[in-house]
Kinemage of the C-alpha trace (Angstrom):
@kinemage 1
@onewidth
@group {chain A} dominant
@subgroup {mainchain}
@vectorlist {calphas} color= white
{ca unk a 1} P 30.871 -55.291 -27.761
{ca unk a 2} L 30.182 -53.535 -31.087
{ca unk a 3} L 28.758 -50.404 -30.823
{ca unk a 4} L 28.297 -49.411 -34.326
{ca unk a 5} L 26.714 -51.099 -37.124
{ca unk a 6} L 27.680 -49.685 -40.606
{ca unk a 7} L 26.042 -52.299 -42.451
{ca unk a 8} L 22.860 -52.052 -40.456
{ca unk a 9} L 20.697 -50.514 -43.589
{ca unk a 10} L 22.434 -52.492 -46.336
{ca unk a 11} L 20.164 -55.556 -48.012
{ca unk a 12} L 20.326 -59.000 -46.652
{ca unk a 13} L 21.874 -60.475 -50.435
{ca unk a 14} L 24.566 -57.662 -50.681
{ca unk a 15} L 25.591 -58.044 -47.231
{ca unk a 16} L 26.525 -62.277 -47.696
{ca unk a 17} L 28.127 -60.554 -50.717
{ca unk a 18} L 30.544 -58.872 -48.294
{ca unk a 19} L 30.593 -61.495 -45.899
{ca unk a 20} L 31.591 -64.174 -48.523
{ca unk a 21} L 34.325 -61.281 -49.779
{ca unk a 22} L 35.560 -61.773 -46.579
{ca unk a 23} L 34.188 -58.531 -44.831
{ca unk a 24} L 34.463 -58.846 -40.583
{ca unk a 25} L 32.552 -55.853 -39.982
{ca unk a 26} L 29.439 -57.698 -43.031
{ca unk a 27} L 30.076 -60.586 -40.881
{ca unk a 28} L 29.202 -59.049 -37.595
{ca unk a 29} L 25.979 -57.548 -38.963
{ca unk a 30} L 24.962 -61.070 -40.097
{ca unk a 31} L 25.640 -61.821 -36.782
{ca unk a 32} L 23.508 -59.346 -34.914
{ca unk a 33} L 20.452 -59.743 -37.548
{ca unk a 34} L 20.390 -63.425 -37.041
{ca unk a 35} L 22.026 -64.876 -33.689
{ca unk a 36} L 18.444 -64.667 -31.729
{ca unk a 37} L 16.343 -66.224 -34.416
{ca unk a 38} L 19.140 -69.363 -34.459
{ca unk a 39} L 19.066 -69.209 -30.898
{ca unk a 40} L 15.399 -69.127 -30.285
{ca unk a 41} L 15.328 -72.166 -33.031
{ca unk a 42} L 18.159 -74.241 -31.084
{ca unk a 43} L 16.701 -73.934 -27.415
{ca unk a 44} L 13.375 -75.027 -28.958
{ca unk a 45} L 15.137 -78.302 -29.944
{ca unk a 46} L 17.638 -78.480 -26.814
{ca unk a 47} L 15.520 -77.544 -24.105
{ca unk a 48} L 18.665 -75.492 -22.999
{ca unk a 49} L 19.936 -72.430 -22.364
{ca unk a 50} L 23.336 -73.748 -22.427
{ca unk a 51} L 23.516 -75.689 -25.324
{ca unk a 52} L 21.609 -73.032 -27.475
{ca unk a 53} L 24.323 -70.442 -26.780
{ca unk a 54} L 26.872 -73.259 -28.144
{ca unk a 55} L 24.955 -73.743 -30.959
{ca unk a 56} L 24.525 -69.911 -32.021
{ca unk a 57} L 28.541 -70.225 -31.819
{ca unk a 58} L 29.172 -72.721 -33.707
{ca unk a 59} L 26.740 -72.176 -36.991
{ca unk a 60} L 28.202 -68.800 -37.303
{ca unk a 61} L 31.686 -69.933 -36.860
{ca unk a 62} L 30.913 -72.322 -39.246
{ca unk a 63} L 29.484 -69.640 -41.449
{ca unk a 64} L 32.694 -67.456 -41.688
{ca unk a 65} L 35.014 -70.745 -42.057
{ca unk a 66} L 32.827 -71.657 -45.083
{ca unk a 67} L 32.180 -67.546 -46.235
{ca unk a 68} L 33.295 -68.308 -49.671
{ca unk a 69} L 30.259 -70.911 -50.351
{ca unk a 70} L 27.850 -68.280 -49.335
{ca unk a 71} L 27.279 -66.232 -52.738
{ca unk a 72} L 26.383 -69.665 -53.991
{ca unk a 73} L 23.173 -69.935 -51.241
{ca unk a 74} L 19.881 -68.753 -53.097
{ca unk a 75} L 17.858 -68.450 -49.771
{ca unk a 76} L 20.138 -67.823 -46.752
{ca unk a 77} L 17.448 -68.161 -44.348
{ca unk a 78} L 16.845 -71.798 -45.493
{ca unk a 79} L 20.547 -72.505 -45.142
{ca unk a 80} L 20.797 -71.166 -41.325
{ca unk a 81} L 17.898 -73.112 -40.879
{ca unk a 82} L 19.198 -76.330 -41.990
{ca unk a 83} L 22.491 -75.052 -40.334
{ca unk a 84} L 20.757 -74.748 -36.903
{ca unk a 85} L 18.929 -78.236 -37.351
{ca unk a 86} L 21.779 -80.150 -38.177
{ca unk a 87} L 24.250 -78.971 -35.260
{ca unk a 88} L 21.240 -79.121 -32.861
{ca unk a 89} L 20.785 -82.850 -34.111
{ca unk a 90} L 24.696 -83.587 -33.222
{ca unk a 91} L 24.081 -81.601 -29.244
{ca unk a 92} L 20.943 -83.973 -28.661
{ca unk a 93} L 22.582 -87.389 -30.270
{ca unk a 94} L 25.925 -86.311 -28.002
{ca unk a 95} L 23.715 -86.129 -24.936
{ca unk a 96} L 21.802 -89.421 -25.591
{ca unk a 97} L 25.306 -90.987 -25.908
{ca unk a 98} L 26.519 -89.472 -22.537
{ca unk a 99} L 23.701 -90.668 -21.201
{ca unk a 100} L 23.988 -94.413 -22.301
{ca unk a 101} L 27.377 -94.105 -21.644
{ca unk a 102} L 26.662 -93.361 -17.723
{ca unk a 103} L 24.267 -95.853 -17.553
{ca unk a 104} L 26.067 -98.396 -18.753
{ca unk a 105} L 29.367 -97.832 -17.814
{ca unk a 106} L 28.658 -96.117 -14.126
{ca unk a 107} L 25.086 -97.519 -12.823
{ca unk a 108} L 25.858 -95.267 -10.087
{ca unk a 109} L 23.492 -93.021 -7.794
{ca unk a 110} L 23.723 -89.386 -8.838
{ca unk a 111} L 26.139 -87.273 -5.985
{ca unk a 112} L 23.426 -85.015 -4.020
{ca unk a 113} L 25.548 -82.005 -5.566
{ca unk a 114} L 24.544 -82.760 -9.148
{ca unk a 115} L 22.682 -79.641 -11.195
{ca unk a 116} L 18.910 -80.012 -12.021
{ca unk a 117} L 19.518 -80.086 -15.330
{ca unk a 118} L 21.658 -83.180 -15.115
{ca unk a 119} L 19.109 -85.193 -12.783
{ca unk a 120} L 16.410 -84.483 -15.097
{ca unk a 121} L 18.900 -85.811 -18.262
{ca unk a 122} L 19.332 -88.717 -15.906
{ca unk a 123} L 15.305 -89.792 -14.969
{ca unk a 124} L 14.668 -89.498 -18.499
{ca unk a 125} L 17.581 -91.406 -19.516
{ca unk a 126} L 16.173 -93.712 -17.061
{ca unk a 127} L 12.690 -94.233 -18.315
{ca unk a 128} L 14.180 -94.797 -21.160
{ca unk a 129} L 16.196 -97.597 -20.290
{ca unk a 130} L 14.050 -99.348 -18.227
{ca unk a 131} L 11.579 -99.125 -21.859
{ca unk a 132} L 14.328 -100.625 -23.589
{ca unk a 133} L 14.903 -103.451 -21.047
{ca unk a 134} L 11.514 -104.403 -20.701
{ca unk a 135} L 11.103 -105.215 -24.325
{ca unk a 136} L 14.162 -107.619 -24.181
{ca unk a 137} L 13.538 -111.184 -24.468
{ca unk a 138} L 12.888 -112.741 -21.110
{ca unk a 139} L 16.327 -114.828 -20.791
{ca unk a 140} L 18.489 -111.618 -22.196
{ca unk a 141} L 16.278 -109.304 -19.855
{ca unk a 142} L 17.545 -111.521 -16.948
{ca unk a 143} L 20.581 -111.711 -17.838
{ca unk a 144} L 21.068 -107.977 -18.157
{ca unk a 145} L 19.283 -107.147 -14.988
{ca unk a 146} L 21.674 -109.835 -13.095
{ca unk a 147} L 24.482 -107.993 -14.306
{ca unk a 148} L 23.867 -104.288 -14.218
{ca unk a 149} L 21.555 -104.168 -11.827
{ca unk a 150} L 22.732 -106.831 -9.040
{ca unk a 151} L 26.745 -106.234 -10.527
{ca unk a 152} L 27.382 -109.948 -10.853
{ca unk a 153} L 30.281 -111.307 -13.071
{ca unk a 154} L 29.072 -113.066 -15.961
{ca unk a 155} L 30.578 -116.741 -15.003
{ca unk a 156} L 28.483 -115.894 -11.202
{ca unk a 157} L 25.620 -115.371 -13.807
{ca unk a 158} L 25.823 -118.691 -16.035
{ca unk a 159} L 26.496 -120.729 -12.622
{ca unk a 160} L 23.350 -118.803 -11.710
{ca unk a 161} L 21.302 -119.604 -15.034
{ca unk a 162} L 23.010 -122.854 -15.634
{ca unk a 163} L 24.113 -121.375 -18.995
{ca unk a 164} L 27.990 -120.990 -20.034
{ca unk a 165} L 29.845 -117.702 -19.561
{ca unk a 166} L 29.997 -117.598 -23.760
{ca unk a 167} L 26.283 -117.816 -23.519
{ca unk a 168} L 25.838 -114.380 -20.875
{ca unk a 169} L 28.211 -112.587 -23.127
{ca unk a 170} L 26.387 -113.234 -25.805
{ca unk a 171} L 22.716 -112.169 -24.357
{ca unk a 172} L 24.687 -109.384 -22.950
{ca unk a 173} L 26.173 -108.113 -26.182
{ca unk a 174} L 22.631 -108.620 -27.970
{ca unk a 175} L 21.149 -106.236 -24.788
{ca unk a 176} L 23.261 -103.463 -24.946
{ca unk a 177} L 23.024 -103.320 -29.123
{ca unk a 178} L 19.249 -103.068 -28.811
{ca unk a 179} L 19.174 -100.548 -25.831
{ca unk a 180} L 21.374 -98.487 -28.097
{ca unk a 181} L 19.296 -98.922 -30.713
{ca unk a 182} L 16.143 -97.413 -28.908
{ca unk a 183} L 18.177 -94.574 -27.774
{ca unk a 184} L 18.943 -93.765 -31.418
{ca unk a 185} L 15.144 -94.495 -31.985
{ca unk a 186} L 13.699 -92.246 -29.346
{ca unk a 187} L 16.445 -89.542 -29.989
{ca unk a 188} L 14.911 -89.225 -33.268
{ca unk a 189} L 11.652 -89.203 -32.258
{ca unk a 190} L 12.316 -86.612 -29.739
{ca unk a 191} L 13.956 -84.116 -32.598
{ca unk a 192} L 11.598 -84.944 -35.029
{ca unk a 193} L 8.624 -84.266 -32.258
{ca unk a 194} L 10.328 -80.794 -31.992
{ca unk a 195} L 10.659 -80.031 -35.134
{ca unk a 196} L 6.519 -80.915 -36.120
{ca unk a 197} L 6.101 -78.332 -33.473
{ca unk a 198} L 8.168 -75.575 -34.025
């Protein structure tokens, strides 16, 4: 842990000046001024502790990789801004993805040893689904349910629907394209939600 902070009275513009130049000790001073207000800003969006501490790492890694584009920024608070919003954007679209992914690929009941945080992913992952499903059309929606939720194969489904295997693919395929498609919808509604309330 730093315990001094030379740079602690110098002005926000000279200070990217040094940082940019390639100064460490700049750099950590940028760091201290600004890590709470990006992290404040990220769990706002993430809902996490976690996540917001992984976010406050990575802008101002991402900040010292790119220090020599930094004395062209005219309002640096703008750019961490944008900085925050765009890597918090990639944390929330990753978890929506995880959480189609375990859906589809594991239908399974969560192990009683699973974290809070990861049930509550899971219900609302859930909701969502069963949203998604329920707006299918009614042959596709049966066809989905049949396999996902009662696990059987797709030809036990056409000998069941008196439609060809080809057919259940098909419906199948179509299914999982629009459930992805409402996550990507309501994953954007959910950031933009935050972001009209910030």
């Amino acid at each position: 842990m730093y315990t001094e902070r030379p740079y602690k009275n110098v002005l926000e513009s000279d200070l990217i000046f040094k940082v940019a130049a390639g100064d460490q000790k700049a750099f950590t001073e940028l760091f201290e001024r600004y890590q709470t207000l990006v992290y404040d800003f990220s769990i706002r969006l993430t809902r996490s502790k976690t996540h917001a501490e992984e976010i406050v790492q990575n802008v101002f890694i991402r900040i010292w990789v790119n220090r020599s584009n930094l004395s062209h920024i005219e309002n640096f608070g703008a750019y961490l801004n944008r900085a925050t919003r765009n890597h918090s954007f990639t944390v929330l679209k990753k978890l929506a993805a995880q959480a189609l992914s375990e859906i589809e690929l594991t239908e399974q009941v969560i192990p009683g040893g699973t974290n809070a945080e990861h049930l509550l992913l899971y219900n609302d992952s859930a909701k969502i689904l069963k949203t998604a499903v329920d707006k299918l059309p009614p042959q596709r929606k049966l066809v989905y349910e049949l396999c996902h939720e009662q696990g059987l194969k797709y030809e036990e489904v056409a000998a069941k629907l008196n439609i060809s295997p080809g057919t259940v693919h098909t419906h199948m395929k179509l299914a999982l394209k629009t459930i992805r498609a409402h996550f990507k919808y309501m994953d954007a509604m959910l950031i933009i939600f935050f972001l009209m309330n910030k």
